[in-house]
Phi, psi and omega in degrees: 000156202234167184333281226283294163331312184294317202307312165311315158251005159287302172319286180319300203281359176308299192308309190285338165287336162290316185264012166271300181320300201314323184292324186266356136347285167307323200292301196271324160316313163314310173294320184290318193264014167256348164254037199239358180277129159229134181256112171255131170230197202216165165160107186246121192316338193044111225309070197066016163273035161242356181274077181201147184301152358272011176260000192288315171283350172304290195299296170319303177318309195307270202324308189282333197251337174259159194285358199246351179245355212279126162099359181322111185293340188182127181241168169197134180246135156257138196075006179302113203269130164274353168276006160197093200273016178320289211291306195293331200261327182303306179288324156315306152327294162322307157302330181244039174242319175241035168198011163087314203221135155192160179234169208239134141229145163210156188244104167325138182293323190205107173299313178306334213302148183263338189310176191257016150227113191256104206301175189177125168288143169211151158282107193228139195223114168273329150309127162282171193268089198282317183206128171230192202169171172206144140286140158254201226180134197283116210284132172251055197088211206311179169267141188226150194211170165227164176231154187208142180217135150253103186286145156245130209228101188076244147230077182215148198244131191246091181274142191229120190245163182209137196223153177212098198254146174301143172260346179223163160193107197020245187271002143284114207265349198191070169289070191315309202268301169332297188285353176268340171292344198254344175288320198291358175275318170009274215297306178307311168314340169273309186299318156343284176299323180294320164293338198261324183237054171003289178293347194309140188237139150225180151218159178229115148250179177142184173280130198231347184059026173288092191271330184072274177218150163338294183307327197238016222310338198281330184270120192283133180288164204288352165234006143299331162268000172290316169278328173298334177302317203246008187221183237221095197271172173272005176191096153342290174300148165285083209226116182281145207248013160250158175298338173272153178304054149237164170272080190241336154278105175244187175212104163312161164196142148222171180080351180250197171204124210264126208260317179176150169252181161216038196321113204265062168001142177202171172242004186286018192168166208261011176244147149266173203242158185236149197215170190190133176253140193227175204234166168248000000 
């Protein structure tokens, strides 16, 4: 073998250890951004009356076996009754047949109330729950809260808020203005956290009830265009997320990246349920 030849096939096998690195590189790169994913979903329970047979196995089935929803990492529920956890157990259940673990937080809508289902957000996480809280909200007709948790997620800290904004205040169906004051405490609290941590990542879901007008359901409301100025919403388009033609669940994000949403029709409530995959 002469000078040239060697040089030449040393050089090759330089190139295939290299490009052996490069593959395994990709590998662990690869692995790092698939376990770097979160599926958030939204779904507000109307307070649990349908988590009861025959739907109950019905219910289960959806969250686990469809695709856009199945291994889903953080739900946030509206209406959830804590004096009847049918619905919060379900979806617990659900999580931990498909993540071993899961943690919880909810913020009662009105801590005083007597009614017979005492509504709430709650939160459910296969990350734990580093830090929580609840908001109140600025009362527009019934009383409204938000719950808010920072999750760990890898080695990354996640503020995650679940909101429930009014649909009335007595005969007004469309309290516009109302709902943009209880988003805006939302919101100044996410900014709050955002001054202190600059790189800080969330999301805000929930129900927001944007009707806009009876009539436009398609035209985004003062506070849905309030969060689109400063978050990343999950779905552009007009797509309804109730059985009647509106939009009123969304899902916010900054610091993440949003891979794809979905709204899933369901009969287990009078929302349909909304899920957004993120990318971290």
């Amino acid at each position: 073998m002469d000078l040239g030849t060697w040089a030449w096939s040393r050089s090759g096998r330089v190139r295939r250890a290299l490009a052996a690195a490069l593959c395994f590189v990709a590998l662990l790169a690869g692995t790092t951004a698939h376990a770097a994913q979160l599926r958030v979903v939204t779904f507000n329970v109307a307070t649990g009356i349908a988590f009861r047979k025959p739907f109950l196995g019905l219910i289960r089935s959806t969250f686990t076996n469809n695709p856009y929803l199945a291994r889903f990492d953080v739900i946030g529920l509206q209406e959830a009754c804590l004096n009847d956890r049918r619905a919060v157990d379900l979806f617990r259940g659900v999580m931990l047949r498909a993540h071993g673990a899961v943690y919880e937080h909810s913020v009662p809508a009105d801590p005083t109330t007597h009614e017979h289902c005492k509504k709430a957000q709650v939160i459910l996480s296969r990350y734990p729950i580093v830090t929580r809280g609840g908001l109140t909200l600025p009362q527009v007709g019934a009383k409204r809260s938000a719950a808010w948790v920072d999750l760990a997620v890898g080695n990354e800290t996640i503020r995650v808020y679940d909101l429930h904004l009014s649909n009335r205040a007595g005969a007004n169906h469309t309290p516009v203005r109302g709902r943009f004051l209880q988003a805006s405490v939302v919101l100044e609290h996410w900014f709050d956290e955002r001054s202190r941590n600059p790189r800080a990542r969330g999301i805000v879901l929930g129900d927001f009830n944007s009707l806009s007008t009876l009539w436009e359901p398609h035209k985004p409301e003062l506070a849905i265009s309030e969060f689109c100025r400063h978050m990343t919403p999950n779905m552009l388009r007009f797509v309804p997320t109730m059985v009647v033609p509106y939009k009123t669940d969304w899902i916010f994000s900054n610091g993440l990246r949003l891979k794809r949403s979905q709204v899933i029709p369901t009969i287990y409530s009078d929302h349909f349920v909304v899920v957004a995959d993120y990318s971290l």
